[in-house]
N, C-alpha and C positions, 0 to 999 in steps of 0.2 A: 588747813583742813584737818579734822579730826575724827577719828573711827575708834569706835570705842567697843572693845571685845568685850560680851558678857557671856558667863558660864563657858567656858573656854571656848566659844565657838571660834575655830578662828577661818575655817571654811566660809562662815557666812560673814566674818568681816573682809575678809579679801574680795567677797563677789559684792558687797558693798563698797568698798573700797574704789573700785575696777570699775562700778556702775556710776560714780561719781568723777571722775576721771576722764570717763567717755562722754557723758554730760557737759563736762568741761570744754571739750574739745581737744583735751593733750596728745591722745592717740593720730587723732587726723595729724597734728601740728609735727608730731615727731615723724608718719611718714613722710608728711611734705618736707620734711628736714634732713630725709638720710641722705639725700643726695643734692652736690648744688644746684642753684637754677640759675642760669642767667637771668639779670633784671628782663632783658625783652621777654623771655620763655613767662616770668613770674605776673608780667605786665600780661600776657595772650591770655591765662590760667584767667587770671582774673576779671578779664573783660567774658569769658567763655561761661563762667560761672555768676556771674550778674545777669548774664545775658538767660541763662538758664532758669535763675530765679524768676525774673522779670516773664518767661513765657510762664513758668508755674503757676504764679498769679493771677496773669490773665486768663488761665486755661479754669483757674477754681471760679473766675468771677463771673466768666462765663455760665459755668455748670451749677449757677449760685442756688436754685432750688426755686428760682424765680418761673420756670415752665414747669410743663407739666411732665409728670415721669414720665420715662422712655418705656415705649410700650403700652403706654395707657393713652385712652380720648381726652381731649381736651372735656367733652362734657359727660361726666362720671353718669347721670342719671339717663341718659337717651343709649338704647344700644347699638352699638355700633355693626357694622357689615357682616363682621363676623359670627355675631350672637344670631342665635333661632328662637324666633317666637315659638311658642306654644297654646 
């Protein structure tokens, strides 16, 4: 990995730096790291965290834009209960 300071910034190359980094995933990796886990604990983490993904998904595929907005009629041209004629 290479970060290259121009015009002495070196403020904006560290928050580059730092943003690349945590893109990476090293930060997460080194908390998981400061202390040890046992294999069972590390086996729990990670069935917990799949498992967490796997509802994410379903929950976007659900909400996929496939209905109609929340809070709106299914049919945009007919007014609905709410509206008053004129």
């Amino acid at each position: 990995m290479e970060i290259r300071v121009q015009s002495r910034d070196i403020e904006k190359a560290l928050r580059t730096l730092k943003k690349k980094l945590q893109l990476d995933g090293l930060f997460g990796e080194l908390k998981k790291r400061r202390f040890y886990e046992k294999p069972s604990v590390k086996k729990k983490t990670k069935q917990l965290e799949a498992e967490k993904r796997r509802r994410k998904l379903l929950k976007r595929s659900r909400t996929g834009g496939s209905g109609p907005r929340p809070g709106r009629s299914s049919q945009s041209s007919a007014p609905s209960s709410n509206q008053v004629r004129t």
